[in-house]
Every structure is written in structure tokens, then in C-alpha cells.
KEPA-580244 format. One record per residue (C-alpha): residue in one letter; x, y, z. Coordinates in steps of 0.1 Angstrom, whole numbers, padded with zeros to 4 digits, always signed. Layout:
% KEPA-580244
AXYZ ...
% end
This chain:
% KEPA-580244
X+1455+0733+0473 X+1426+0753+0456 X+1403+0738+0430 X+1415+0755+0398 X+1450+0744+0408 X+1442+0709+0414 X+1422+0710+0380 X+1455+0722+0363 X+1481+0698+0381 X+1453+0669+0369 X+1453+0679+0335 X+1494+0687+0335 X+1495+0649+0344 X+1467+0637+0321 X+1486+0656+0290 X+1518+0637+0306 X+1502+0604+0306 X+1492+0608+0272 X+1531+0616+0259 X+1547+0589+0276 X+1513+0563+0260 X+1525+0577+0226 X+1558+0577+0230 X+1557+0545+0240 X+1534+0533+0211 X+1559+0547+0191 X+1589+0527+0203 X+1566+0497+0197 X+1562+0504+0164 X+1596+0512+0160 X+1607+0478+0172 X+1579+0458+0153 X+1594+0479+0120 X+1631+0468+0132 X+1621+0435+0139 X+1608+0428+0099 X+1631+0455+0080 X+1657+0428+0068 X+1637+0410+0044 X+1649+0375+0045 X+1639+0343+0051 X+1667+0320+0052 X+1706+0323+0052 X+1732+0304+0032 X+1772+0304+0030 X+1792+0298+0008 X+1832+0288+0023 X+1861+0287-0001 X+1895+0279+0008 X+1917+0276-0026 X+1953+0266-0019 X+1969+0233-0019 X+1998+0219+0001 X+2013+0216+0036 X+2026+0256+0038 X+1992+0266+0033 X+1981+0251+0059 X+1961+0282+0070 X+1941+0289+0045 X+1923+0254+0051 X+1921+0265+0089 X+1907+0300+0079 X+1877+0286+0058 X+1874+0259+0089 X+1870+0283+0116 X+1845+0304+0097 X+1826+0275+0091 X+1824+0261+0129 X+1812+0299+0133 X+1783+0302+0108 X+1775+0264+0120 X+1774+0272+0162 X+1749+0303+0150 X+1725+0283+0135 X+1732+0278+0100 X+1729+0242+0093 X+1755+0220+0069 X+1724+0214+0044 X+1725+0257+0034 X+1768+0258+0039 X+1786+0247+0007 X+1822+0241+0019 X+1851+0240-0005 X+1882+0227+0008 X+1910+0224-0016 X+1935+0200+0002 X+1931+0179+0032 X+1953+0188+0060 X+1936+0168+0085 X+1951+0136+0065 X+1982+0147+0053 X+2014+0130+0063 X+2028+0157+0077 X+2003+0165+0101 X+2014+0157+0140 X+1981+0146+0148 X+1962+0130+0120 X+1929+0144+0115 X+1928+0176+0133 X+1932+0211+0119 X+1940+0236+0148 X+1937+0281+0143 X+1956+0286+0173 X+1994+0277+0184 X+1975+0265+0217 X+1960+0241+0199 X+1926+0243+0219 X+1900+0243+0189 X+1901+0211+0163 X+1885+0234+0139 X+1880+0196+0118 X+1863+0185+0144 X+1841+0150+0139 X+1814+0167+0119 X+1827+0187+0089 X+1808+0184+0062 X+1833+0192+0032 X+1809+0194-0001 X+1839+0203-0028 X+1875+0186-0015 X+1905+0187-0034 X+1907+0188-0072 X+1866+0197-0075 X+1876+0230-0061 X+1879+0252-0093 X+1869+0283-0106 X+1843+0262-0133 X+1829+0245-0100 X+1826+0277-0079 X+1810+0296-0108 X+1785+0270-0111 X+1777+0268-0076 X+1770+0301-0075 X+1746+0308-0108 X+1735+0275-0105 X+1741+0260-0135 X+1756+0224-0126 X+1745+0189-0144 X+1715+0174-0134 X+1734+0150-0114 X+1746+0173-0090 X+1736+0161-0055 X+1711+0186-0036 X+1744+0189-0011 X+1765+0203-0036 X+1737+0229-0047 X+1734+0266-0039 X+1695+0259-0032 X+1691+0301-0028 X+1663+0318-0036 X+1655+0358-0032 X+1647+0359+0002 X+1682+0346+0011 X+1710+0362+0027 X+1740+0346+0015 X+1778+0349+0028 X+1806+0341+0000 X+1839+0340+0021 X+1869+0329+0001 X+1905+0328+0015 X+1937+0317-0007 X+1969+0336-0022 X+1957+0364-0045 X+1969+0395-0069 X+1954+0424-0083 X+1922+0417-0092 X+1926+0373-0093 X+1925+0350-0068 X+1944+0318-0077 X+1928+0285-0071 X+1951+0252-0068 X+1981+0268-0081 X+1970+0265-0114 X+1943+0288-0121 X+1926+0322-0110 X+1893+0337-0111 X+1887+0369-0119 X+1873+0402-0104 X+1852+0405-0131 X+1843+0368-0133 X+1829+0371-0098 X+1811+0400-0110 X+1793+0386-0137 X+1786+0358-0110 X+1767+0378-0081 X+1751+0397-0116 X+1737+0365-0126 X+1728+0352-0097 X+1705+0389-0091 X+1690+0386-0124 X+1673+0348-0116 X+1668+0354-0084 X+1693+0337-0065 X+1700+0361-0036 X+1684+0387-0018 X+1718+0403+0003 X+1749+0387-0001 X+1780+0398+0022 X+1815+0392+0005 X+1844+0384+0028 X+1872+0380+0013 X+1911+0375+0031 X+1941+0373+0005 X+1966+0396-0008 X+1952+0430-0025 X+1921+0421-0015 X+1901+0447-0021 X+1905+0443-0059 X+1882+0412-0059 X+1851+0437-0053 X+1859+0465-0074 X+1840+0455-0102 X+1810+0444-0084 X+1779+0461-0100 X+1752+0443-0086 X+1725+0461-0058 X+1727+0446-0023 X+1758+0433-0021 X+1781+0442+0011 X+1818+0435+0008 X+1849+0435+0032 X+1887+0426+0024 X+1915+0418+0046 X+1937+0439+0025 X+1941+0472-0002 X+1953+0466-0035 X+1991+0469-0030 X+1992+0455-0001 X+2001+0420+0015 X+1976+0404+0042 X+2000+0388+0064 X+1996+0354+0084 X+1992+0359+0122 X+2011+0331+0143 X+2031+0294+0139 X+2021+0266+0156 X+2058+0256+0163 X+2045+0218+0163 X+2029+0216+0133 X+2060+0240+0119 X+2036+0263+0099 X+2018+0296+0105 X+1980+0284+0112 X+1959+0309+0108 X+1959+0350+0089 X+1954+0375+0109 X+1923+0394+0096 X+1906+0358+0100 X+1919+0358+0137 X+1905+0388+0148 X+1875+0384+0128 X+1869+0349+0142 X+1879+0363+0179 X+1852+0386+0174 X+1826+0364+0161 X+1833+0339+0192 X+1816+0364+0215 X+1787+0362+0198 X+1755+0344+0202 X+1722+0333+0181 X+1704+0364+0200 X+1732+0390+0198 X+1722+0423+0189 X+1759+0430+0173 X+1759+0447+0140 X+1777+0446+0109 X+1790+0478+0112 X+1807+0468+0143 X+1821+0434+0124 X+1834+0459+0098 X+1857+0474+0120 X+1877+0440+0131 X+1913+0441+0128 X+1924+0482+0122 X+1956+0485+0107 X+1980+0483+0139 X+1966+0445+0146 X+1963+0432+0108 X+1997+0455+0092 X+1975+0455+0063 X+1943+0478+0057 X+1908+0467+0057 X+1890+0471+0027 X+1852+0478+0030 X+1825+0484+0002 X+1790+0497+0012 X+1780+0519-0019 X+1754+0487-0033 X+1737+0480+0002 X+1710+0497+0004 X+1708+0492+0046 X+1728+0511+0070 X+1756+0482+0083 X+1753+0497+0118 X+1715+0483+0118 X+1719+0454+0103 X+1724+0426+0127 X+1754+0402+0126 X+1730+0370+0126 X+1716+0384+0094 X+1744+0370+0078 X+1764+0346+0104 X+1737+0327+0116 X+1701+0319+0108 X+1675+0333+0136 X+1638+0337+0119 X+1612+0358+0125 X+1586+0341+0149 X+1554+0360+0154 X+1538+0343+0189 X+1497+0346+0188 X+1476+0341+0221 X+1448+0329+0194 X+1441+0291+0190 X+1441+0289+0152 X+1423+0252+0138 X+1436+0235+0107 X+1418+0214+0085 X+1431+0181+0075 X+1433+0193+0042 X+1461+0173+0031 X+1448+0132+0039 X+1412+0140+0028 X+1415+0139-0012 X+1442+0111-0006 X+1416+0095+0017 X+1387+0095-0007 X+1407+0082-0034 X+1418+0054-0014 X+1382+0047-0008 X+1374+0047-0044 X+1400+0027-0055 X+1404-0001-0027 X+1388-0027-0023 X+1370-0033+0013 X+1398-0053+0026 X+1427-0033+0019 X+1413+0002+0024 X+1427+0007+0061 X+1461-0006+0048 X+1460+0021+0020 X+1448+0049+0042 X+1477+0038+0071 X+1504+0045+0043 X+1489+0076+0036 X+1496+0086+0068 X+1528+0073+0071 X+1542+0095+0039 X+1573+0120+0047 X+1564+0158+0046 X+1584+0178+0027 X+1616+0184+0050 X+1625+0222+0065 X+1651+0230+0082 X+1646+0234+0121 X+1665+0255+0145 X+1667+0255+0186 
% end
């Protein structure tokens, strides 16, 4: 090979080397921007179930399974507010006292031994919920029974229970409105409360309980269209009622092949259950979320995976916090008791976090 062409076949693969450094600097940057886009800090659901008695039975193991999911993805029972309104585990009728099954097979005790039910029975109502929500409950209220939300969370409002056009009954004895839950998510935008909040909702004419929602970031599916019955999917012939609906099914069959690192997207959870598997015909409302649901991940919602930024850095930290309360002890003590004073110090509870594996 001559010079000249060695030259040029040097700089064809310099110029080469140079593209494929870029692009790849690129794709960094790309991931490093997907990897921060969704703006949250913590997640939080909110899991309503509001019929009472035996035959609705599945509504309690809808709410259930939803919960076990959010729960085995990493959201812990101190950021799930879970509002059962009747306790099949302990009724009578149930075959097998404290167990609530979502398949015929009876191979998941949705119950479990570690439900964590924060409204039960007659707390559940629409006063209650509202309250939960905006966060306007007494001063009493236990911090368990608080939607402790702020506008970095993601929030998931799933609610299950025999509804109408534009109402979803609660306890047989009253409803809530479309436009009360609208006024709700408004309120809870204007101090604050939420930064996203995904609306799941599986009744009959389902879709009327987010038609009136006005509020920005708000993503919303529904198991059914206004008009239209969302059916129940199977009976457990042992228990002798149908124990589970179907768009919670396949939503829940869906959601069991996914775990705390899956890259599945909304998008792909909006498209659960078409029309020849649910009868019925899901219901979904994008027009307030600003992100594209086919690049918003699944977890951003489900579960509760933060953003960890690992450094190769040693980074050393004052004892900033013991100091002052060291000093004072050593002002205020007498010579004796000073180590006594400064040993409590030590010993005082940081404020608590929640931790994930």
C-alpha cells in the first residue's frame, strides 16, 4: 500500500473512531437524562376496596392482590394506606378462616400474616377517603392512617367496588362522586401533595370516575367504558363466590412477572386485558400527563426503586450533629455526670427513613 493511501485509510479510521466516541457519549448522556427524567423521590398507594358482605368477596381480594404487588416491589406498609371495607378473612362463611384467595386454585393467601389494613370496616367512607387524600384529618390521626405525600411523590389511588355513571358506591350506603374525586386530586395539586398520581380504577362504567379530572399529571386507567359492565372473572367453587374481576386478573398476572429492576413501562401496563379477555373495554386517560406512558417505567408507580448515584470519591463528614449537644453537655454538667450526659447523646434515635434491599 502507498503512503498517501495509508494516510487516507488512517484518517478514514481516525474520523471513525471519533463517531462511534461521540455516539457513544451521546447514549451516555441519554441514559444519565433517562435515568433522572421522572422527578420523584418517593412512592405511595393508596388501596380502596368499598363493598361489604360475603358476595363481594372479590372486591376485598382485588384491593389484596394489588397490595401484595406494590408491597413485593418495594413499597413499604408505612407509604400504603389500605382500606378494606369488610373482613372476609374472618367471616363465618369463609372455608378456611383467615385467608383470602384471587385464584379458584387457591395457591396465593392474598391475606397472608402481614396485611397491614389502615381503614377496616365502617371507617371506610367517602368523608375518610376524602380526608386521606387532601389531608385534612384530626390531629389525632395516627401517622399510619396519614397520606404523608409530598411533591416529589408518585402516588397510585386504586379503588375497586360496584359503581355507576360517574359514582362509586361505598358500603352500600353511600357514593362518591366523579367530581368529588376531582376536587380531591385538585386539592391535593394546589398544597402540594403529589407530584404524578396514576388512577386505577375497576368497577362498572369505569371510565366515568376520571372524566372530570382537571388536575396536570394525573394518569388514569379504567376497567370499563361508561355503559358498560366490568365483569367478575372466575368462582372458587369452595368458597362458592367468584374471587377475583377480571381486569384485576390480568392486570395482577401481568404485574407478577415483574421485578424491582424491570424495565416494563406503563404504556405496556395500559394495554392489559383488551376487550376479548376482559368483555368490557379498557378505559385510559393520558391527556394531563405530561410524560409519554411508553417511557415511563412501571416501578415509577408499583414499586419504589431510588435514584442511587455511586461515587469512587471518599467524601468525610463532620460530626456536626453531637458537637453543639456535646458542648452544652459540658456547660451544663457537672464533672461527674458529664460522660453520662454525652453517652445519652449518643444514644438518641435519628430521624427514621425508609430503607429498601
Amino acid at each position: 500500500m502507498s503512503a498517501p493511501m495509508r494516510t487516507s485509510a488512517m484518517l478514514f479510521y481516525f474520523i471513525l473512531l471519533v463517531l462511534i466516541t461521540n455516539l457513544n457519549g451521546a447514549d451516555e448522556q441519554e441514559k444519565v437524562a433517562e435515568f433522572f427524567k421522572s422527578g420523584h423521590t418517593n412512592n405511595w398507594a393508596v388501596l380502596v376496596d368499598t363493598s361489604r358482605f360475603w358476595f363481594n368477596y372479590r372486591h376485598v381480594a382485588n384491593v389484596l392482590s394489588i397490595y401484595r404487588s406494590v408491597k413485593r416491589l418495594g413499597i413499604p406498609d408505612s407509604h400504603i394506606i389500605l382500606m378494606v371495607a369488610d373482613d372476609m378473612a374472618c367471616n363465618p362463611r369463609n372455608p378456611t378462616p383467615a385467608t383470602v384467595f384471587n385464584n379458584a386454585n387457591q395457591y396465593i393467601n392474598v391475606y397472608g400474616d402481614d396485611v397491614e389494613v389502615d381503614y377496616r370496616g365502617y371507617e371506610v367512607t367517602v368523608e375518610n377517603f376524602i380526608r386521606v387524600l387532601t389531608g385534612r384529618l384530626p390531629q389525632s390521626t395516627p401517622r399510619s392512617k396519614r397520606l404523608l405525600s409530598d411533591e416529589r411523590s408518585n402516588i397510585l389511588v386504586y379503588m375497586t367496588g360496584h359503581g355507576g355513571d360517574g359514582f362509586l358506591k361505598f358500603q352500600d350506603s353511600e357514593e362518591v362522586s366523579s367530581v368529588e374525586l376531582a376536587d380531591a386530586f385538585e386539592q391535593m395539586w394546589q398544597k402540594m401533595r403529589y407530584h404524578e398520581i396514576f388512577f386505577m380504577v375497576d368497577t362498572c362504567q369505569a371510565e366515568s370516575m376520571f372524566q372530570k379530572f382537571y388536575s396536570p399529571n394525573i394518569l388514569a386507567v379504567a376497567s370499563s367504558k361508561v355503559g358498560e359492565d366490568s365483569l367478575s372473572h372466575h368462582v372458587d367453587p369452595a368458597i362458592g363466590v367468584y374471587v377475583i374481576d377480571r381486569y384485576t386478573y390480568y392486570a395482577l398476572e401481568f404485574l407478577e412477572k415483574v421485578n424491582p429492576g424491570s424495565k416494563k413501562t406503563m404504556g405496556q401496563f395500559l394495554k392489559v386485558c383488551p376487550k376479548h379477555q376482559c368483555t368490557s373495554t379498557v378505559s385510559v386517560r393520558t391527556d394531563l400527563f405530561n410524560r409519554d406512558p411508553n417511557r415511563v417505567l412501571l416501578t415509577d408507580f408499583f414499586g419504589s426503586v431510588r435514584n442511587v448515584e455511586l461515587l469512587t470519591d471518599t467524601i468525610t463528614l463532620d460530626d456536626v450533629i453531637h458537637k453543639p449537644h456535646v458542648q452544652h453537655a459540658e456547660e451544663s454538667c457537672s464533672t461527674e455526670s458529664c460522660s453520662k450526659t454525652v453517652n445519652k447523646t449518643k444514644l438518641k434515635y435519628s430521624r427514621q427513613f425508609s430503607v429498601f434491599n
